[in-house]
Residue, then its C-alpha position, 0 to 999 in steps of 0.5 A: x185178474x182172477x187168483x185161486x190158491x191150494x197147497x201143493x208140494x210142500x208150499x202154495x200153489x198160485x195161479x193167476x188168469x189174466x185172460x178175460x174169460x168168463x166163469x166157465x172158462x176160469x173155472x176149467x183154466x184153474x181145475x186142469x191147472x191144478x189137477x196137473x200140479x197134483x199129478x205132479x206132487x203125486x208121482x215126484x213125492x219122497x213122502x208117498x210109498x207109491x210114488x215114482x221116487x218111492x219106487x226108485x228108492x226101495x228098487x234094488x240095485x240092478x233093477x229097470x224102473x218104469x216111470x211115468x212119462x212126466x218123471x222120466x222127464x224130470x229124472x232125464x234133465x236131472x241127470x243131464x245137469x249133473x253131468x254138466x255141473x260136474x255133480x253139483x246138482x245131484x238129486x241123489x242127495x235124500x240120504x243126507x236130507x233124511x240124517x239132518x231131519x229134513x226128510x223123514x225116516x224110513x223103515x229101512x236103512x238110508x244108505x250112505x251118501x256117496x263122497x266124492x273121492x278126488x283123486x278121481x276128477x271124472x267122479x262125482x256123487x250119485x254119477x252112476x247111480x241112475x242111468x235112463x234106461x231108454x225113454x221112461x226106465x231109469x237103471x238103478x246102478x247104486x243104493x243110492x236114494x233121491x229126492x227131487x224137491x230141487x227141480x219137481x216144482x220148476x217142473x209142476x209150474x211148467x206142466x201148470x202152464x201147458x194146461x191152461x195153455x191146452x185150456x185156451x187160456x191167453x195169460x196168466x202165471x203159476x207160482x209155487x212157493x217163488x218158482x214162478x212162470x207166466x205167459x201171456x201180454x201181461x206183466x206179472x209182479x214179483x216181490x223176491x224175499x230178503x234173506x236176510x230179512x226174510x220177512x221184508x222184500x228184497x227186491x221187486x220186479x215184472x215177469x212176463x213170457x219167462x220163468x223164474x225161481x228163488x231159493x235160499x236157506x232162510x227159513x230151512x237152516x238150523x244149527x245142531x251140534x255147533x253146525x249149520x245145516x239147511x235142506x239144500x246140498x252141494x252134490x260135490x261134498x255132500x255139504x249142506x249149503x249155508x248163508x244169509x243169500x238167496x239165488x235167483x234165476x230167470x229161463x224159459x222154462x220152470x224146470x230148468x230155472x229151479x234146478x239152476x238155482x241151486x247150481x249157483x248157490x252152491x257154486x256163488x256164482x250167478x255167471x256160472x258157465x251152465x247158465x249160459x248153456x240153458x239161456x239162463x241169468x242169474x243174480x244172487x242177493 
């Protein structure tokens, strides 16, 4: 096996070749692996005033966006596990992320999270504020803001498979910061933190043919103000989702296990009925 590491979306990227191939096959195997992670981080960073979050975020209301295919796609299976989640997992969540310090200020006001108001059941936050607006346009319908570190790096990893796919490449894995997805007749090995000491391994496992994702609160929870807070929230009440836990959840696909994997840790439910709509297991440590 051949491992070549770069930082990307906030953590490090790893990509690993099992397929015997020789120098030049690797090297255009990790150069299009990682050209496509780059892309990615490129059109989905909050941070980057050209970006197509960015974009989205100084729209006005009542505006039509054009995105990049790749974010229209990520946008479009945002929106759809929300309305099957019922809002709790809602990309429209960066206003409170910026408050609590986990993103940074802009130069203009951050417009209010929306709390759900239940005496309305239908409702949930961020439920109007984008609608895709045809096939790469989202229609901005609310001053809402969104982030989409809960989903983009499942995404980034699958786009990082299919390159080195297209690169006629036979095995190997992607892995951002514990979103992992591999291919291939090899097994990978996976080493999932404990969180409550995350430092030491959890629990270990093998990866083969499918995608899997971890998250947890170990290292982003801080307490302020005799409060605990962490950069993942509940789209239901815009709470920030704390514990000595992790989730993990195991698809076909990146994308689909990194965005479930805070369905489950905000509902503690690795039997969550949306799990099962997407092919998808969980378990939570």
């Amino acid at each position: 096996m051949r491992r070549r590491a770069q930082p990307w979306l906030g953590t490090l990227v790893e990509v690993t070749i099992a397929d015997a191939v020789g120098e030049a096959g690797l090297a255009q195997g990790f150069n299009a692996a990682f050209a496509a992670i780059a892309e990615v981080h490129r059109l989905m960073s909050f941070h980057d005033a050209a970006s197509d979050v960015a974009r989205i975020n100084r729209a006005a209301v009542g505006t039509a966006i054009e995105l990049h295919p790749h974010t229209a796609l990520v946008v479009r299976t945002a929106l759809m596990l929300q309305s099957a989640t019922a809002g709790l997992f809602d990309i429209c969540c960066a206003s409170k992320l910026v408050e609590w310090g986990y993103l940074p200020t802009q130069e203009v006001a951050v417009p209010p999270y929306a709390i759900p108001s239940y005496a309305i059941p239908t409702y949930f936050p961020g439920r109007s504020a984008l609608t895709m607006d045809g096939a790469q346009c989202v229609q901005k319908n609310a001053p809402a803001w969104i982030d989409l570190g809960g989903i983009a790096k499942g995404y980034a990893v699958d786009v990082a498979i299919a390159a080195l796919q297209a690169s006629g490449i036979r095995s190997a894995c992607v892995n951002a910061g514990g979103d992992l997805r591999a291919y291939g007749e090899a097994a990978y090995p996976v080493a999932i933190r404990n969180p409550r000491s995350p430092t030491e391994v959890g629990l270990r496992m093998e990866l083969k043919d499918a995608a899997l994702a971890t998250s947890g609160c170990y290292f982003s929870q801080k307490n302020r103000d005799g409060r605990a807070y962490s950069a993942l929230v509940n789209g239901l009440d815009g709470a920030a989702i704390t514990g000595s836990f992790s989730a993990s959840v195991r698809a076909a696909e990146c994308m689909l296990a990194d965005a479930l994997t805070k369905v489950v840790l905000a509902s503690g439910d690795p039997s969550h009925t949306v799990l099962q709509q997407f092919g998808a297991t969980a378990f939570i440590i």
